[in-house]
C-alpha positions, -999 to +999 in steps of 0.1 A: +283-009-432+302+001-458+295+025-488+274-002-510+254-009-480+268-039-471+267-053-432+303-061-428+306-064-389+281-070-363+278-057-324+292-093-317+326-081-328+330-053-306+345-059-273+343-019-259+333+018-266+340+048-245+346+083-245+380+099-242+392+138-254+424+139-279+454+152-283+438+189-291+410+182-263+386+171-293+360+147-280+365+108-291+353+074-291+374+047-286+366+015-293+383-019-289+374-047-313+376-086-306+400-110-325+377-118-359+364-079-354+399-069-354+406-089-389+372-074-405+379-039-399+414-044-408+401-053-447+373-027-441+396+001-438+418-007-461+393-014-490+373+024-483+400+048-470+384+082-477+351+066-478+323+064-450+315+037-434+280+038-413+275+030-380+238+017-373+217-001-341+181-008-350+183+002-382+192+037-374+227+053-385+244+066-353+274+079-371+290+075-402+330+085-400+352+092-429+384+064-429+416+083-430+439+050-428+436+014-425+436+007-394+448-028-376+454-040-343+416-042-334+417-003-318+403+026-332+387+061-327+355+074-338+362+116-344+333+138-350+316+146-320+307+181-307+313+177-270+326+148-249+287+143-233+278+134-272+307+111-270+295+093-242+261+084-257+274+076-286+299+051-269+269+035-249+248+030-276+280+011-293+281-008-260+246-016-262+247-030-295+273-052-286+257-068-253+245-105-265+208-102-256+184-139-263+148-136-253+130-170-249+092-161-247+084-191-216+044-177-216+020-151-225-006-141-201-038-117-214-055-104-181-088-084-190-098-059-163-122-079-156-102-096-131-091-067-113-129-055-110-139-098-101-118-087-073-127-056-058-162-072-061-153-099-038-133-078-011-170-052-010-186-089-006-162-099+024-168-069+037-203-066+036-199-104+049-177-091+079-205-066+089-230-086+089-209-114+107-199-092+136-233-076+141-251-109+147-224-115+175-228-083+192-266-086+193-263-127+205-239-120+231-246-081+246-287-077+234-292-047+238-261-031+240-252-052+212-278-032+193-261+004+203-231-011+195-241-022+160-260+014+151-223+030+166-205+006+140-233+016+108-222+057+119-185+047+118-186+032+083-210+060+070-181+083+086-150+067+079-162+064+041-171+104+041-137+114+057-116+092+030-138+101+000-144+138+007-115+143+027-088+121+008-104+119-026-099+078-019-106+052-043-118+014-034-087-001-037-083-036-026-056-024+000-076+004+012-109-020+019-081-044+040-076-016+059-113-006+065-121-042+074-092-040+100-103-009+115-135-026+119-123-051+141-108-024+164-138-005+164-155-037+178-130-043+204-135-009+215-174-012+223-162-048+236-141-033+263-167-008+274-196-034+278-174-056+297-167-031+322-202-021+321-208-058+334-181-058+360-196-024+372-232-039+376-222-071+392-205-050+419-241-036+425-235-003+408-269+013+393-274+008+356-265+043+347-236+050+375-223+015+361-225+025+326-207+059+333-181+036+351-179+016+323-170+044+303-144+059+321-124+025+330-128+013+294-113+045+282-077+045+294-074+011+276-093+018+246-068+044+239-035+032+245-046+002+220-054+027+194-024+053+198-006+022+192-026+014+160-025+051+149+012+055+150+022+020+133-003+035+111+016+067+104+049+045+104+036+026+071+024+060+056+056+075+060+080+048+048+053+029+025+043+036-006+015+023-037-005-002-019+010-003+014+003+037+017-034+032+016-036+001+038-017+023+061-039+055+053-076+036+056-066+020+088-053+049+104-086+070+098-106+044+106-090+037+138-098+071+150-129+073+135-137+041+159-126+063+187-151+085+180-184+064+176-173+042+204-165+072+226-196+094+216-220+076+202-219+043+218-219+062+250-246+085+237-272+061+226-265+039+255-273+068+282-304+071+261-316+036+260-312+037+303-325+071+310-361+056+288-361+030+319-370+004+288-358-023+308-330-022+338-324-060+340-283-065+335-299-092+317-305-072+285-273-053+286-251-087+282-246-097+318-245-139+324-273-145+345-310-157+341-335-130+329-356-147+349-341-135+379-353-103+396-333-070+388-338-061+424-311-084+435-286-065+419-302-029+428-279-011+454-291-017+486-288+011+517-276-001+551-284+017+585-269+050+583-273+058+547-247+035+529-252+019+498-240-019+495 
């Protein structure tokens, strides 16, 4: 602008700015105008020599320099700057002015947080859903073990919610209940693995509490080579991740050795307690395949001549 006021030139007829020190070291801005800028300033200059001329972007002056000469040829420099680090913000705020910037507004989008809430709602639905959905199949295909099973899976959730709350300070995020959910699944497949061997143990004519213990101890090698697998992908993603992919990585983790836990101890636990109560010892009603009809003395061990069991 010039000293009425007046917008002379515009950002579109500057081609550079940048900082550069003088002939005495003094800190300066070079600029480097286009053809048409070239041919303002030219008449600028020489109409206001030992005037000001101001400088603005935004509507805010950035400097306003006194013109000692008329100046053509499209170069100039811009004095007046106390150190070359004010130079170079000065020169890229000339250079921002000049960038050609169009916005075209394709769509506006209000989202409420509603939406986000609609959400969460629906992921504490699926897994309340999941829950319900996995405790029904443990009860249909392992009865009564199916039951210990599904009181071991209500103390992990109970637990794995205490350890991230109190332990983490963890919000319900919607990656953080993904990860739950998942951890879930591997807390099944660890009860899974022990009641399967618990089967093999009692079809092998094993007594109900030797073949539990069994169970245990063969299930256990497996159970935790799955989750050390698990744990450390876990710690991988926690580690590298970050935002949303940190919690996932943070809820499944815990919750994959809080599984270990309630399957290890209190599957194991309430199981020894439902056989030492001699409520029933039919293989029957601890998930075995065969008639409950049939009598549970055909799979009791039986003693040969000299004392050994078959």
């Amino acid at each position: 602008k010039n000293d009425q006021g007046q917008t002379v030139m515009t950002g579109d007829d500057l081609k550079d700015a940048k900082e550069e020190l003088g002939q005495n070291k003094q800190p300066l801005v070079a600029i480097e105008l286009s053809d048409e800028g070239a041919k303002k300033f030219a008449d600028l200059t020489s109409k206001n020599i030992g005037r000001r001329i101001a400088i603005t972007l935004d509507g805010q002056e950035l400097t306003n320099p006194v013109v000692q000469q008329a100046i053509t040829g499209g170069r100039a420099t811009i004095s007046g700057s106390q150190s070359l680090e004010e130079a170079k913000d000065l020169a890229i705020l000339l250079r921002s002015g000049a960038l050609p910037v169009k916005i075209n507004v394709l769509e506006v989008r209000t989202v409420g947080p509603s939406l986000g809430q609609d959400s969460k709602d629906k992921s504490i639905v699926a897994f309340s859903a999941g829950i319900a959905m996995i405790m029904i199949f443990l009860v249909i295909l392992y009865r009564l073990s199916g039951i210990v099973a599904n009181i071991a899976l209500l103390v992990y959730v109970m637990l794995l919610l205490l350890v991230l709350g109190k332990g983490f300070g963890a919000t319900m995020t919607l990656p953080g209940i993904a990860g739950i959910i998942l951890s879930m699944g591997v807390a099944v497949d660890a009860n899974i693995l022990i009641f399967e061997r618990f089967k093999e143990e009692v079809f092998s004519g094993k007594s109900m509490r030797v073949a539990m213990e069994a169970g245990f101890s063969r299930a256990l090698a497996t159970i935790t080579d799955a989750n050390v697998s698990v744990i450390i992908t876990a710690g991988i993603l926690t580690i590298l991740g970050s935002g949303p992919v940190k919690g996932f990585a943070i809820s499944l983790g815990v919750g994959v050795v809080v599984s270990m836990f309630t399957a290890i101890t209190v599957s194991h636990f309430l199981l020894r307690l439902l056989i030492d109560c001699n409520f029933t010892n039919h293989p029957f009603w601890f998930g075995a395949n065969i008639s409950p009809s049939t009598s549970a003395d055909a799979f009791a061990p039986k003693v040969l001549k000299g004392g050994k069991r078959k």
